[in-house]
N, C-alpha and C positions, 0 to 999 in steps of 0.2 A: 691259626698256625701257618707258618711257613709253607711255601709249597716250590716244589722242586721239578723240573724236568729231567729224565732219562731213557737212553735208549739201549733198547734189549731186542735179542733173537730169540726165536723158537730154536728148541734142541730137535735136532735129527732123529736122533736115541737117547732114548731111557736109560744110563746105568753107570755104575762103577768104570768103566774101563773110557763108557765118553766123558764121565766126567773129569778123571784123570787125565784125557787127552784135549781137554779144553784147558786145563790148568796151564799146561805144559804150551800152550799157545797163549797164555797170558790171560784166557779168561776165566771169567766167573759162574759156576753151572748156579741156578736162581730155581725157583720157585714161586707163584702167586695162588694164593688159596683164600679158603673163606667166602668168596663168591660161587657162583652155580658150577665152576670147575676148577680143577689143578693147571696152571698152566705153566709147564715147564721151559726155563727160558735160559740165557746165558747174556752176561753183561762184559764188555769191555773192562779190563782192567782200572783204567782209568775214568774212567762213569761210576764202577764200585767205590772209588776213594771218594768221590764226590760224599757221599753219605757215612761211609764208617770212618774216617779220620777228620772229624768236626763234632763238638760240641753239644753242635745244633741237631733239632731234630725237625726230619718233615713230613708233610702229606706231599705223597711222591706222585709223579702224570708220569707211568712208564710206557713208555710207545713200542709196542711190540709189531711190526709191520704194519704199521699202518691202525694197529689198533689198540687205544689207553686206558692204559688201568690204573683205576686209583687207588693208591698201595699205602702202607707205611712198611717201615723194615721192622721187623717182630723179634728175628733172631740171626745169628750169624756164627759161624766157625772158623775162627782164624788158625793157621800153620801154628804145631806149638814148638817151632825153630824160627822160621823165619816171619818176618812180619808181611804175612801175605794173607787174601783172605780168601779160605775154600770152601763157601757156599753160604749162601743168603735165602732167610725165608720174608716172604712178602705177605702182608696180612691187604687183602683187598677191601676197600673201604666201601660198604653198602649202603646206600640209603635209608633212614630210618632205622639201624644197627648202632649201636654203641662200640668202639674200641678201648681195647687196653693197651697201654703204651706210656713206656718209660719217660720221664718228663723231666730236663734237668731243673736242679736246685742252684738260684742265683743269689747269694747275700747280697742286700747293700747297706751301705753307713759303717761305718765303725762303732765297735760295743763299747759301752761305757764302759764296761766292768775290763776291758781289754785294756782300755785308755790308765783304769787304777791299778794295772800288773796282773793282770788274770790272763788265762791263758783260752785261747776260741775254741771249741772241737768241735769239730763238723763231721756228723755221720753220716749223714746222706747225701749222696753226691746226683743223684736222680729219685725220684718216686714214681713209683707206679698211679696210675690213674687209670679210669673207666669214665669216657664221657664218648655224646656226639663230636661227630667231627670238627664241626662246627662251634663248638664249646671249648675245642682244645686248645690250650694256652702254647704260645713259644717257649714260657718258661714257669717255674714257682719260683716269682721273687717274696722275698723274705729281709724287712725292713729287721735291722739287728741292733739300729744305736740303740734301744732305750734299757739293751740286755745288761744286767749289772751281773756280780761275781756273784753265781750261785742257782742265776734263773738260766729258762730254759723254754727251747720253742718246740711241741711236740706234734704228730703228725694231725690231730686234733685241735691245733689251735691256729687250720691253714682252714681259710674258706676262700673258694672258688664258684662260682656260680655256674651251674649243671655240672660241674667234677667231681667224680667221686673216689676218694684216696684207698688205697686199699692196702696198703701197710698198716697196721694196728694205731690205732689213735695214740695208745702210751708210747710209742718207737720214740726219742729222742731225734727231734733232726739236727738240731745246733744248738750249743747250750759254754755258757762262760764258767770255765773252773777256776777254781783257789790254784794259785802259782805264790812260792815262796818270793814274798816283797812285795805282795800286793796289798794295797789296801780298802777298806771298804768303804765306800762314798758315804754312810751313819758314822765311819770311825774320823775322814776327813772333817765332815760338820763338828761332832764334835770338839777336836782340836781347835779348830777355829775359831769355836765359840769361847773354847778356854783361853786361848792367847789373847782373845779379844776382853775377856773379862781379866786376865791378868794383866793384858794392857792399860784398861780403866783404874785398876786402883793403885798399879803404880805411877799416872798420870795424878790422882788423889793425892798420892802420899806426894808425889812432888813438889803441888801445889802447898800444902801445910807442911812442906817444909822451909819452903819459902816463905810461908804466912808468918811463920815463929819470930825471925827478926823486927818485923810492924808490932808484935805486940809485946816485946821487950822493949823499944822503943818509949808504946805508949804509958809504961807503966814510967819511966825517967821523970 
């Protein structure tokens, strides 16, 4: 997985009233846990954006004076007005420990069944996972041409090696629906076949229609 650097302070105080006075200076009051302690911390505003308005997700090197933790972001609470964000939990990454952490979902190719007028739905936009650190993926890609109208890819039909998906195996992660005006790649062969066998015997019948005159001829 991706790995990021960041830099962070120790808080002076513990509480509601610092952490509203750090907002109000533009920062971020944090948290690092899951390691042998809590260690409460505060990020730059702009060191916070690094990681929550991206995509991507990483194994974080937060340098807290002089000393680094290795983190992932676990949770986070954003302003429900403005787009700001008011606190970060950091999950510390231990040796020989497994983490959980959300993993985005990346399709590639274009689906058949999209190609025949079917419409794509995509339910998952990240899955959760359980691996070593070192097992964790950038991303779940998820190869989607060979999906025709009607099939479907479930969280059981993703292998990862040392990951373990902990969304329900039957969840739907992306799957090709019926949309009016599609058609189905057995009803295209079909057609084809028929045009193709209507093609042959009216190439037949043109041929003996042509033949008719040679054997009016030969009876003369």
């Amino acid at each position: 997985m991706k790995q990021l650097s960041l830099s962070g302070s120790l808080r002076g105080n513990v509480g509601k009233k610092d952490a509203a006075e750090l907002r109000r200076q533009g920062k971020v009051p944090a948290v690092i846990y899951g390691g042998s302690e809590q260690v409460h911390i505060f990020l730059e505003e702009n060191e916070a954006k690094k990681i929550v308005f991206t995509p991507e997700v990483y194994v974080l090197q937060i340098d807290v004076e002089g000393k680094v933790y290795k983190a992932i972001l676990q949770d986070l609470q954003m302003h429900p007005v403005k787009d700001t964000v008011q606190h970060m939990d950091f999950l510390e990454v231990v040796d020989g420990k497994t983490v959980k952490i959300n993993i985005p979902v990346v399709l590639e190719g274009q689906a058949r069944g999209v190609l025949n007028g079917g419409r794509l739905s995509r339910l998952f936009r990240r899955l959760q996972v359980e691996a070593m650190e070192s097992d964790l993926p950038d991303a779940i890609n998820i190869n989607i041409a060979p999906l025709r109208i009607g099939q479907k890819i479930r969280v059981g039909d993703l292998k990862y090696p040392g990951v373990k998906f902990l969304d329900p195996e039957s969840a739907v992660v992306v799957a090709v629906r019926v949309a009016r005006g599609a058609v189905e790649d057995e009803e295209e062969e079909e057609e084809e076949g028929a045009e193709g066998a209507e093609g042959a015997e009216g190439e037949k019948a043109a041929e003996g229609e042509k033949a008719e005159p040679a054997a009016e001829k030969s009876e003369e």
